[in-house]
N, C-alpha and C positions, 0 to 999 in steps of 0.2 A: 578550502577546509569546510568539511559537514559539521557540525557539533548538532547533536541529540540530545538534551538534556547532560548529563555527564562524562558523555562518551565522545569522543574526536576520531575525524577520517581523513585521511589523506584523500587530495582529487579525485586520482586515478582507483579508488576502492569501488567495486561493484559487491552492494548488498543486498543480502538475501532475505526477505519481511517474513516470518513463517505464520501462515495463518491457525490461530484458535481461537476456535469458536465455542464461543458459552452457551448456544442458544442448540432448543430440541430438534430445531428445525431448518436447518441450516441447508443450500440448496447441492453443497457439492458432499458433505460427509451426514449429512443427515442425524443430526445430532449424537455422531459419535464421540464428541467430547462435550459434551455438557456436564456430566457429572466432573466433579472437583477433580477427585485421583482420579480420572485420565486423563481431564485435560494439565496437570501438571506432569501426568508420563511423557503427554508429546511434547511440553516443552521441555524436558530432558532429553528427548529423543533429537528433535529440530536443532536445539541448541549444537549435541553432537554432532549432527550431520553438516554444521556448517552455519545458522542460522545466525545474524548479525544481530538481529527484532525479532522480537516475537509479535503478534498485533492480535489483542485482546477485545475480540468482540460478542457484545452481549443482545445484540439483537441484527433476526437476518434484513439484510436489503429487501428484499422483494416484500409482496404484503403478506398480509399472514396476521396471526392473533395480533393484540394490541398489548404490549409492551410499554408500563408507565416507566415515570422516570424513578419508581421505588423499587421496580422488578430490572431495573438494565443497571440500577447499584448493587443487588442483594447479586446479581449476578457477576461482577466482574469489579469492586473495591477489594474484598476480602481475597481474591486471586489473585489483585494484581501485588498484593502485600507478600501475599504468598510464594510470587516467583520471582521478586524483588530480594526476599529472605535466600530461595533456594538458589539465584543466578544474579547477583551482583554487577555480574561483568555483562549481561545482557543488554542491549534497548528495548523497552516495553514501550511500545506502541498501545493507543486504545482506541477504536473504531467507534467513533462516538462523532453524534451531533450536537449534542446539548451540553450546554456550558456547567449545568448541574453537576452532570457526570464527569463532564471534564474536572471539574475543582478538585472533588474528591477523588479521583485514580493519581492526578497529581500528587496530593498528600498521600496517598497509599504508594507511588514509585512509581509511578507511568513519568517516561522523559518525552514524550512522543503523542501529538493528538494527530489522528487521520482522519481527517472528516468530510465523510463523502461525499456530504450533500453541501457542496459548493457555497459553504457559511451561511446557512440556512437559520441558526442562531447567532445574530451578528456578536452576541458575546462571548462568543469561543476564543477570538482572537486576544480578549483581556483576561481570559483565565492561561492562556497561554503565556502570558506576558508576565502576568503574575508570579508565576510558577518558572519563568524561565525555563518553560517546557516548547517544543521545537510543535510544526506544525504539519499538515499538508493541508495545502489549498486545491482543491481539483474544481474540475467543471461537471456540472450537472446539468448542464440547462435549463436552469431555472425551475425544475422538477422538485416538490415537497418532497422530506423524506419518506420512503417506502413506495415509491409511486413509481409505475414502469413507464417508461416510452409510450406515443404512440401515434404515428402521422408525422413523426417528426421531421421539420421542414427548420431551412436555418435561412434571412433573407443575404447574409454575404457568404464567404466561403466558411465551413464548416471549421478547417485549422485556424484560420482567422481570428475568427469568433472564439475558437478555445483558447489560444494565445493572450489574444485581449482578457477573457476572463479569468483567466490563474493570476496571469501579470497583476491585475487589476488586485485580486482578493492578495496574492503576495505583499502589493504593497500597502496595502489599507493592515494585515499584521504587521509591518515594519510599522508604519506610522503607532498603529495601538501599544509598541513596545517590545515586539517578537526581534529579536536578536535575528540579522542576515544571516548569520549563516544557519540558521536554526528554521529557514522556511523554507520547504519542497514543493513543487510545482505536480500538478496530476490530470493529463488528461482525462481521466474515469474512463476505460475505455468501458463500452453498452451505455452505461449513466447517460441517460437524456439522448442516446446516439441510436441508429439503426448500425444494423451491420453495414453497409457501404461507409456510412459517416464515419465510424469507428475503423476501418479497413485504411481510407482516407488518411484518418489521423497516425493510425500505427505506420505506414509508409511515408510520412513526411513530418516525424518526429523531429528529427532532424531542426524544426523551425522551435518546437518548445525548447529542446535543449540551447539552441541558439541564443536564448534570453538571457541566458547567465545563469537560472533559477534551477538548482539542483531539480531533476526531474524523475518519480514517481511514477511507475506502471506497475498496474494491475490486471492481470493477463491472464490468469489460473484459471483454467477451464470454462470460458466466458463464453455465451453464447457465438458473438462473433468468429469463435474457434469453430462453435458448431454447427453455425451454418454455413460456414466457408468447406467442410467438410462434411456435410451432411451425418454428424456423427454425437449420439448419448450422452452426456456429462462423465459417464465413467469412462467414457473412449480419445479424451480429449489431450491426453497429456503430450502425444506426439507435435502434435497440433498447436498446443502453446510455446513448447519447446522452443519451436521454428519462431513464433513470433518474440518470444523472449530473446532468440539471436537477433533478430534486426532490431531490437530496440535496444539491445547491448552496442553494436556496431556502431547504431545513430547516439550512443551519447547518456540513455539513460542511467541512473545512479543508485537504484533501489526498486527491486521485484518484488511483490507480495504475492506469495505462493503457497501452495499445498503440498506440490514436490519437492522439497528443500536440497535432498539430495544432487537430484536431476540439474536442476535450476543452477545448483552449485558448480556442477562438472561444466554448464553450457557458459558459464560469464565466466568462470577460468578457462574457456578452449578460446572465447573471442578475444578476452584480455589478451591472453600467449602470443594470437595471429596479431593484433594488433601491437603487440611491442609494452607495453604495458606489466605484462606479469613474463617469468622465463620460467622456461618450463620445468618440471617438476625433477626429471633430471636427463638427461645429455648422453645416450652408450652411443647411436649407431650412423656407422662411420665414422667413430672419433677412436677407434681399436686397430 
């Protein structure tokens, strides 16, 4: 069982995270939902096309202006209040590092904190606890937030070292009070990784699922897509597609994506082969 704040999943449930972005400068939509009413369009939109989370972020990963912790509240408390009101039956996710943020999205209807940077505020874990709101622990490699890669070198194996580090931040939230079934596991695929490390880890997922810890990918047009493919950010969707099947196959539990649609059709065709979901419906050869 998953539990998300208010929401329960059966095992075999493959979910769909839809990403909104509150910031002007976001690297794959470019601040096309910053403004309020549209980013409550797409989460009307996402939610229909299939969206299990919505995941509510108010400042981009990469570097870029400076974002306090007054402008990443005024941008994404009063929204998350907002699609809490309009979408009840959702998970709100909120893409936050700081415990600040975290408190208040909580009180506003976030069930969900995804924090990218690998607990980089060790008090996320007791605002989560607090809040009997769910988590994700991922791996950063030890990278501040906003800060890219660079020379990155790992001294043992690269899945190794991710496994040990989610396991590890996984159960430092259990011990703070994070309810089991309420903590996901997240390679970060790029976060602190080159593309070979990340390439690495996407083909021997297989080991983070292993662990028991419901497991988290994020996948959506990531560089790693793009230089495996020598291909644009806006050219990338085929390309993730593919890697979203093999982390479906290997066991992953939850996709954060920008194609909700897409994303949706590809973990209901692995579900189907895999015995899991039957199919939608049954004519040929049965006439």
């Amino acid at each position: 069982m998953l539990r998300l704040g208010r929401h329960v999943f059966d095992d075999d449930e493959l979910l769909v995270m839809a990403i909104v972005n509150r910031t002007p400068d976001s690297f794959y939509d470019r601040g096309a939902t910053y403004a309020h009413d549209v980013a409550l369009e797409r989460v009307d939109r996402v939610v229909e096309e299939g969206a299990a989370i919505v995941d509510i972020g108010g400042v981009k990963a990469a570097p870029g202006d400076e974002v306090d912790v007054h402008e990443e509240l005024r941008r994404t408390v009063g929204f998350v209040a907002a699609v809490r009101a309009a979408h009840p039956e959702v998970v709100i996710s909120v893409d936050t590092w700081r415990h600040e943020v975290a408190r208040e999205v909580c009180r506003a209807g976030a069930d969900l904190l995804n924090d990218a940077w690998g607990g980089h505020d060790p008090a996320l874990v007791d605002v989560a606890a607090e809040h009997d709101a769910a988590i994700v622990c991922t791996h950063a490699g030890g990278l501040a937030p906003r800060v890219r890669p660079h020379r990155v070198a790992y001294p043992a194996d690269v899945v190794r070292t991710v496994v040990d580090a989610t396991v590890a931040y996984a159960e430092r939230a259990l011990a703070a009070g994070v309810a089991r079934e309420s903590i996901l596991i997240d390679p970060a695929h790029d976060f602190g990784k080159n593309t070979p490390q990340t390439l690495e880890v996407t083909r021997r997922l297989d080991e983070l699922t292993a662990t028991g810890w419901p497991v988290l990918v994020s996948l959506s047009n990531k560089d790693f897509v793009g230089e495996s493919l020598d291909l644009p950010v806006e050219e990338r969707v085929f390309g993730t597609l593919a890697a979203t099947a093999v982390c479906a196959w290997q066991g992953a539990r939850v996709y954060r994506a920008h194609q909700v649609r897409e994303t949706k059709q590809v973990l209901d065709m692995v579900a189907t082969i895999r015995g899991t979901r039957a199919p939608a419906r049954l004519v040929r050869g049965l006439a």
